[in-house]
C-alpha positions as a Markdown table, in Angstrom:
| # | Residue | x | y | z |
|---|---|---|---|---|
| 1 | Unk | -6.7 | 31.8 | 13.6 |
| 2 | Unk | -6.5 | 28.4 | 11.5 |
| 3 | Unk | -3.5 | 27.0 | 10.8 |
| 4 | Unk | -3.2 | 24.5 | 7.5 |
| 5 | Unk | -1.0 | 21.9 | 7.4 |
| 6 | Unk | 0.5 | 21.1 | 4.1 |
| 7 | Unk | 2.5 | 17.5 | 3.7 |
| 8 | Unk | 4.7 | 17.1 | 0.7 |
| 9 | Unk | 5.8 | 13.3 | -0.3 |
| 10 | Unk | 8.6 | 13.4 | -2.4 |
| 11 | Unk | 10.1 | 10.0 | -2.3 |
| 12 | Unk | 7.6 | 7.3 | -0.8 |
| 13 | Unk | 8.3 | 4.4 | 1.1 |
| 14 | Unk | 9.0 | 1.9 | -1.9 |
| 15 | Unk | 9.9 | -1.8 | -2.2 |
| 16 | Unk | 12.0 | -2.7 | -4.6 |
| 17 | Unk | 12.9 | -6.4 | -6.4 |
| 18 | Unk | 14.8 | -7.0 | -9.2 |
| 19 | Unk | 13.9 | -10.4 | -11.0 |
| 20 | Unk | 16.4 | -11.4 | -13.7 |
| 21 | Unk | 16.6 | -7.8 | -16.2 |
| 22 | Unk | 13.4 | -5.9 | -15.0 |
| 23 | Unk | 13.4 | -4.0 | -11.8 |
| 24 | Unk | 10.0 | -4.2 | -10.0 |
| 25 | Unk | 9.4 | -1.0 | -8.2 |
| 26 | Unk | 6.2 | -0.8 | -5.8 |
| 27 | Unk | 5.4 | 2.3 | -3.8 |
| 28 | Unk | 3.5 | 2.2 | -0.6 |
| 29 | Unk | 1.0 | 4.6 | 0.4 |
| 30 | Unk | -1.3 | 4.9 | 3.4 |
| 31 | Unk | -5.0 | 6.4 | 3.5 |
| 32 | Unk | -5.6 | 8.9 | 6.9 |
| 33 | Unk | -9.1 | 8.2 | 6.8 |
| 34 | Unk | -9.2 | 3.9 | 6.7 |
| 35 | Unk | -10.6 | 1.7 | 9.2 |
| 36 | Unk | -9.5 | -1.5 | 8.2 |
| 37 | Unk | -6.0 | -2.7 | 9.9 |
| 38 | Unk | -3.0 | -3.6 | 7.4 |
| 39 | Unk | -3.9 | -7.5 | 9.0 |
| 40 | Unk | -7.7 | -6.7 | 8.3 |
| 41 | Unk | -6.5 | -6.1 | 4.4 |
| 42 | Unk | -4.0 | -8.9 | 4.3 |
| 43 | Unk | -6.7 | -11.7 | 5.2 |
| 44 | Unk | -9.4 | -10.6 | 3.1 |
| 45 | Unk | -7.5 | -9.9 | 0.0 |
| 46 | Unk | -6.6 | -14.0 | 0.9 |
| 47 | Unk | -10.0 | -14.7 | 1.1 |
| 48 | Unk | -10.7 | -13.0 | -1.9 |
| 49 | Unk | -8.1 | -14.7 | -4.0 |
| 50 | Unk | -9.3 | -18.1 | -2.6 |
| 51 | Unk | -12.5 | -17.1 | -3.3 |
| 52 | Unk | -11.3 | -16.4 | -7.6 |
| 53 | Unk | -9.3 | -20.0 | -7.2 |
| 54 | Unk | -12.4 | -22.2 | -6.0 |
C-alpha cells in the first residue's frame, strides 16, 4: 500500500525589514530537488553581479 505525504506551508520562514514607512517583506522557500549549496548560490550570484558591474 502507498502512502502520500501531503505538506501544507501556511506561514513561511520570512525576513522582515522595515526602512523608513514601507515594510519589506521577503519569504524564503527551499527546492527538495536542488544540488547547489545555499554557499554555492551565494558566490555565484556574487560573481554574477560582478560580472553585470565590470
Amino acid at each position: 500500500m502507498g502512502y502520500i505525504l501531503q505538506v501544507s506551508v501556511i506561514n513561511p520562514p520570512a525576513l522582515v525589514k522595515k526602512i523608513g514607512r514601507t515594510t519589506y517583506i521577503v519569504r524564503i522557500h527551499f527546492s527538495e530537488t536542488s544540488t547547489e549549496t545555499m554557499s554555492d548560490k551565494i558566490k555565484r550570484m556574487l560573481k554574477n553581479e560582478i560580472r553585470q558591474m565590470g
